[in-house]
Structure formats: C-alpha cells, structure tokens
Backbone bond lengths (Angstrom), bond angles and torsions (degrees), N, CA, C in turn:
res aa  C-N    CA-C-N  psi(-1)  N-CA   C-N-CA  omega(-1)  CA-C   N-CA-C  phi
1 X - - - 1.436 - - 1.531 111.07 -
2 X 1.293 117.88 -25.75 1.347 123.46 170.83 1.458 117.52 -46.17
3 X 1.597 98.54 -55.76 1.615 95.44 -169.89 1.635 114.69 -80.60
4 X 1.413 108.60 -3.03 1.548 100.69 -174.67 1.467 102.66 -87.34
5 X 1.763 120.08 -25.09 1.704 121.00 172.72 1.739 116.90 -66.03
6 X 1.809 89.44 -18.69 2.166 92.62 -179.07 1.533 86.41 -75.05
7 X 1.209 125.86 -70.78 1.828 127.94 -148.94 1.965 112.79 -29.24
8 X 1.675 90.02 -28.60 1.729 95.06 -160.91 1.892 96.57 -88.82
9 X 1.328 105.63 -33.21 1.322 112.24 171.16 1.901 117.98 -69.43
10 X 1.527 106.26 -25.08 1.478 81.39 -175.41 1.577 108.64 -96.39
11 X 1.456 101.58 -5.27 1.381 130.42 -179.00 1.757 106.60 -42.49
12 X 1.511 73.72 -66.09 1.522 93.11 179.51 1.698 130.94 -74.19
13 X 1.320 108.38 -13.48 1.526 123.87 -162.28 1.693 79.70 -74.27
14 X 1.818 103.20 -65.30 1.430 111.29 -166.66 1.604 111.48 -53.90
15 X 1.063 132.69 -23.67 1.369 124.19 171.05 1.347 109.88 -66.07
16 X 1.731 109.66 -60.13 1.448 92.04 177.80 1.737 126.88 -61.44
17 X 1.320 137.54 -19.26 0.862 129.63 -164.94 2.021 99.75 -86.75
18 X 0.884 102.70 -19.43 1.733 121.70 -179.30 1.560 96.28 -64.90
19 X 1.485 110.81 -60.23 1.495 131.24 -179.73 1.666 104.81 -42.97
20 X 1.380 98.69 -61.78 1.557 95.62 -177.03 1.345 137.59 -56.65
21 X 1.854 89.83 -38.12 1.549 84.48 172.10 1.604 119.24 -79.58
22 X 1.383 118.73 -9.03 1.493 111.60 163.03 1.321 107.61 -69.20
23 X 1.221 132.07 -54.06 1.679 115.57 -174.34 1.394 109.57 -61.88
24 X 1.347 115.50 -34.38 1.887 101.16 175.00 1.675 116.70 -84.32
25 X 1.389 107.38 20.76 1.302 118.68 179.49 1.745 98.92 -103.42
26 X 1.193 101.10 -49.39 1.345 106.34 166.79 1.443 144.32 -50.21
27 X 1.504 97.68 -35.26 1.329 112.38 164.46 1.065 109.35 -69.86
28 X 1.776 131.91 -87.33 1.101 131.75 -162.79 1.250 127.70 -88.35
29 X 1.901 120.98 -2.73 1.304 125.99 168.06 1.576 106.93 -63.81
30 X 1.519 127.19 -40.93 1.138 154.56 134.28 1.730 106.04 23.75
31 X 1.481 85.94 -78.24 1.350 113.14 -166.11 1.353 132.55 -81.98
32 X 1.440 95.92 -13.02 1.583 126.85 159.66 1.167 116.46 -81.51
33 X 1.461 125.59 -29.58 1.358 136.08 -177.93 1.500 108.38 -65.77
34 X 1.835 117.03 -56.65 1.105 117.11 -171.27 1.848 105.88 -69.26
35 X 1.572 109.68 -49.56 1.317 114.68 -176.68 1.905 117.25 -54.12
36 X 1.580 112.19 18.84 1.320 123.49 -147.62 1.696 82.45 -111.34
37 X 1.767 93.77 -52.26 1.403 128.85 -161.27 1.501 113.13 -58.37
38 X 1.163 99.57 -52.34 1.543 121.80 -178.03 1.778 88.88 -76.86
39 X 0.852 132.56 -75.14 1.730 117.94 178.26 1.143 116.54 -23.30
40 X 1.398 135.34 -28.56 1.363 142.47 -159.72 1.208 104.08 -99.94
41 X 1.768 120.75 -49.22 1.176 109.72 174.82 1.380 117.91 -73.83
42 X 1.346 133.48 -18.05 1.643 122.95 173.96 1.066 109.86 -72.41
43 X 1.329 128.05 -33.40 1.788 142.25 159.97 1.625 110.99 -18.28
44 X 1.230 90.14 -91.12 1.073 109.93 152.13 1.746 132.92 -5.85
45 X 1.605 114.34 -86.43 0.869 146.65 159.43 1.480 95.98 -29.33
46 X 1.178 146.83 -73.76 1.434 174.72 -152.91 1.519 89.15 -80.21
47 X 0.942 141.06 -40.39 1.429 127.26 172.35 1.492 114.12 -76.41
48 X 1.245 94.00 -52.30 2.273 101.92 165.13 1.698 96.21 -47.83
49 X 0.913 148.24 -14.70 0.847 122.30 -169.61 1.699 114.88 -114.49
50 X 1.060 108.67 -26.11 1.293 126.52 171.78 1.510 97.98 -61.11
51 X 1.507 122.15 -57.50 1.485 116.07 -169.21 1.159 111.50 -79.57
52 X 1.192 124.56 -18.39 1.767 119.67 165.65 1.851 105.19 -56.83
53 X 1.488 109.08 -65.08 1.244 113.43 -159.82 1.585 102.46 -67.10
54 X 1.456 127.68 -30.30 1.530 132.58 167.44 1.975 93.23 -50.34
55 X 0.763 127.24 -67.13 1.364 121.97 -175.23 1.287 127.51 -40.06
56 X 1.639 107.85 -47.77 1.400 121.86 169.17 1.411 124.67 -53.19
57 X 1.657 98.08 -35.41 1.339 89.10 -172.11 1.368 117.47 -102.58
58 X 1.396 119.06 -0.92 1.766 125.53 129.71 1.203 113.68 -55.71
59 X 1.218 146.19 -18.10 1.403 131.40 170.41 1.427 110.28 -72.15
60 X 1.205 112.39 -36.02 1.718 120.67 -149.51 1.885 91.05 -106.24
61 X 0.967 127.65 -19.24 1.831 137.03 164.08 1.938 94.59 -64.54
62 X 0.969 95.41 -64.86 1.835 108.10 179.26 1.704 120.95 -39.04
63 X 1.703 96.55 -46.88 1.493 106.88 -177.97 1.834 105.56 -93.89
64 X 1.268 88.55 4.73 1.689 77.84 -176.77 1.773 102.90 -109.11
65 X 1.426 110.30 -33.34 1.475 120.10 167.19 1.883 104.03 -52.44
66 X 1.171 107.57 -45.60 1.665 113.00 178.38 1.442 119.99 -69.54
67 X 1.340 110.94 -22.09 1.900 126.39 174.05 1.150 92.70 -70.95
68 X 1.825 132.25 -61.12 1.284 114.23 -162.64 1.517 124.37 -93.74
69 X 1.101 91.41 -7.18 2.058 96.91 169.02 1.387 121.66 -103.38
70 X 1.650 124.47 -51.77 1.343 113.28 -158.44 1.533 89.64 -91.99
71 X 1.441 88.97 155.13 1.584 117.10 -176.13 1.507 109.06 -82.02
72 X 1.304 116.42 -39.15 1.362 117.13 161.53 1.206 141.47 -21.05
73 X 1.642 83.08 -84.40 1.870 116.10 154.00 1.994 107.71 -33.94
74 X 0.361 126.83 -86.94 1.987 153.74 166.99 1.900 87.34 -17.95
75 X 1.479 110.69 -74.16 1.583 86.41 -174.20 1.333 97.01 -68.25
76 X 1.135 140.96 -85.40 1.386 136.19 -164.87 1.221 108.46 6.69
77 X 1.282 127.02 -72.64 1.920 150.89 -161.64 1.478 87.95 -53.27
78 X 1.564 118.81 -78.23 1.630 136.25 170.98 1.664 111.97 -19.53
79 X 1.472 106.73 -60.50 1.477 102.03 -170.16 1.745 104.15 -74.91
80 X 1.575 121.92 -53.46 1.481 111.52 167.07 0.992 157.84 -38.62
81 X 1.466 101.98 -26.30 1.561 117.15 -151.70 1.677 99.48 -144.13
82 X 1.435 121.02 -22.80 1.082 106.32 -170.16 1.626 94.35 -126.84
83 X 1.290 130.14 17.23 1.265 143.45 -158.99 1.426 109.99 14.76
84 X 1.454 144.08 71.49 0.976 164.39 173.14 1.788 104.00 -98.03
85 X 1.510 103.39 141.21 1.487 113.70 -175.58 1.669 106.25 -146.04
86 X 1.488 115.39 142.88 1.083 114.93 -171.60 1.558 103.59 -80.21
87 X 1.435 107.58 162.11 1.439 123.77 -160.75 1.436 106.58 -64.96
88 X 1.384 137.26 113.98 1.372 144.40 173.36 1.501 103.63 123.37
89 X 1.509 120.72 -3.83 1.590 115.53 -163.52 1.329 95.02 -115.20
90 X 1.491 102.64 145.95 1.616 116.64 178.16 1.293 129.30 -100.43
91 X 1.390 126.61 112.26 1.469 103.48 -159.28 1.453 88.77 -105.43
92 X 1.628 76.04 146.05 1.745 108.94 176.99 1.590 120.45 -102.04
93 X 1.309 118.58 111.05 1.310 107.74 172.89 1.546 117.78 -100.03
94 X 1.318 131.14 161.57 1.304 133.05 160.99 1.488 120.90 -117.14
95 X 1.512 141.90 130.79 0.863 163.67 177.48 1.972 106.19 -75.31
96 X 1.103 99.44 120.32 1.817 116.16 -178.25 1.325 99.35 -72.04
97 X 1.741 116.37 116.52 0.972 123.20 176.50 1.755 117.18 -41.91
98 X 1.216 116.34 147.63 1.890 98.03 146.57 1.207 109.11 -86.96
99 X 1.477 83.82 170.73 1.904 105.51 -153.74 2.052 84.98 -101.88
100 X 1.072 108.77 107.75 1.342 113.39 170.02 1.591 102.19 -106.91
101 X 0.922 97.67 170.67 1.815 117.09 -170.82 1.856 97.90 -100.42
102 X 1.186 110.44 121.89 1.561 123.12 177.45 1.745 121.35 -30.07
103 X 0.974 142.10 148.05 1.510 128.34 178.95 1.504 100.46 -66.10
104 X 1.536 117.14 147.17 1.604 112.53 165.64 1.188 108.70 108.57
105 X 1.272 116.36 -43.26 1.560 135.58 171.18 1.989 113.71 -45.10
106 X 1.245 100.84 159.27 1.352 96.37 -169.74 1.827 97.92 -92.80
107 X 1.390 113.63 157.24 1.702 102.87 -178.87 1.691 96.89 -65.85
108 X 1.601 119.98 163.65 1.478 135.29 152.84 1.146 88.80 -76.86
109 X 1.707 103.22 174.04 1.248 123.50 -162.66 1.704 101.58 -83.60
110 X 1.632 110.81 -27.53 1.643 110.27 174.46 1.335 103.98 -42.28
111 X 1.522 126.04 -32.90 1.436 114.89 -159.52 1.293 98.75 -94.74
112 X 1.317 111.06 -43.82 2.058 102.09 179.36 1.517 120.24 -6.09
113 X 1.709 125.29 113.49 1.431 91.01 169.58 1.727 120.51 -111.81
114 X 1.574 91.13 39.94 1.807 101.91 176.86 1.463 97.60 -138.78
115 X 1.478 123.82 65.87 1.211 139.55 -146.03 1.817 91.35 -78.61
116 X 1.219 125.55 -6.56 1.703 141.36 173.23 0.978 119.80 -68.98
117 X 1.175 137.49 -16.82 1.266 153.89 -173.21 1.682 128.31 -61.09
C-alpha cells in the first residue's frame, strides 16, 4: 500500500515541477524572445547601413579616379571652384542683386528710423 500512495505523489510532484518550468519559461523565455527580436532588427539595420556606406564609397573611388584622369572632370573643378579660364577667355562675373522692397511699398521695420514706437 505504500507504493500505490508514492505513484499519486510523484505523479503529481512531476507535473508541478514540469508546470514551473513552463511558467518560468514564460516569464523570462519571453524576454529573450523579444530581446532576440530587437537583435534582428538592429542586425539588420546594420547591414542597411553597411550597403549604403559600401556605395558611397564607390561613389567617391569613382569621383576621385575621374579627378585624376579625365580632363573634363579637372577643367570643370578649375573653372568652378578655382575660377580659372582658358587663355584668350574673359571671365565674367555678376554680383547678386540686393533684395530691396518694390517702390510704393510700405518701409519693413529694418528701415523704421524710430524703431520705439
């Protein structure tokens, strides 16, 4: 009779201990799951970013292979940036108007000269 009162007791021990580790699976397997999730998306993220900046720096290999070979490239840079003009040509610059206010118009307050008022 002994062993038929253990069977219902270990019966039960092993369920609950089965039980427990699902609810503490629940809790913190849980939390591993999402913290899994979020790893994946910065992953991710971190790869977009790698292939953006891999791109860039084929862009900028491209414009720098074109700085030191094409002749194009080279005046282009010269005439823009360094205002350089080939020999016989006149360079013309123009000066950006100021932005005045139309005749008729009332003054802005920049012009006020009793700015106290």
């Amino acid at each position: 009779m002994n062993s038929k009162a253990r069977k219902p007791f270990f019966k039960r021990l092993v369920i609950l201990m089965v039980s427990c580790i699902f609810v503490a699976y629940g809790i913190y397997g849980g939390r591993e799951y999402l913290r899994l999730k979020e790893m994946e998306l910065q992953n991710k993220k971190l790869r977009q970013e790698i292939e953006q900046v891999k791109d860039e720096n084929l862009q900028m290999m491209r414009e720098i292979k074109a700085l030191k070979t094409d002749p194009k490239t080279i005046e282009k840079i010269a005439r823009e940036e360094l205002g350089m003009v080939r020999p016989g040509e006149i360079k013309i610059t123009t000066a950006k108007p100021e932005s005045k206010p139309p005749k008729g118009s009332p003054p802005g307050p920049e012009s006020d000269p009793n700015p106290s008022r």
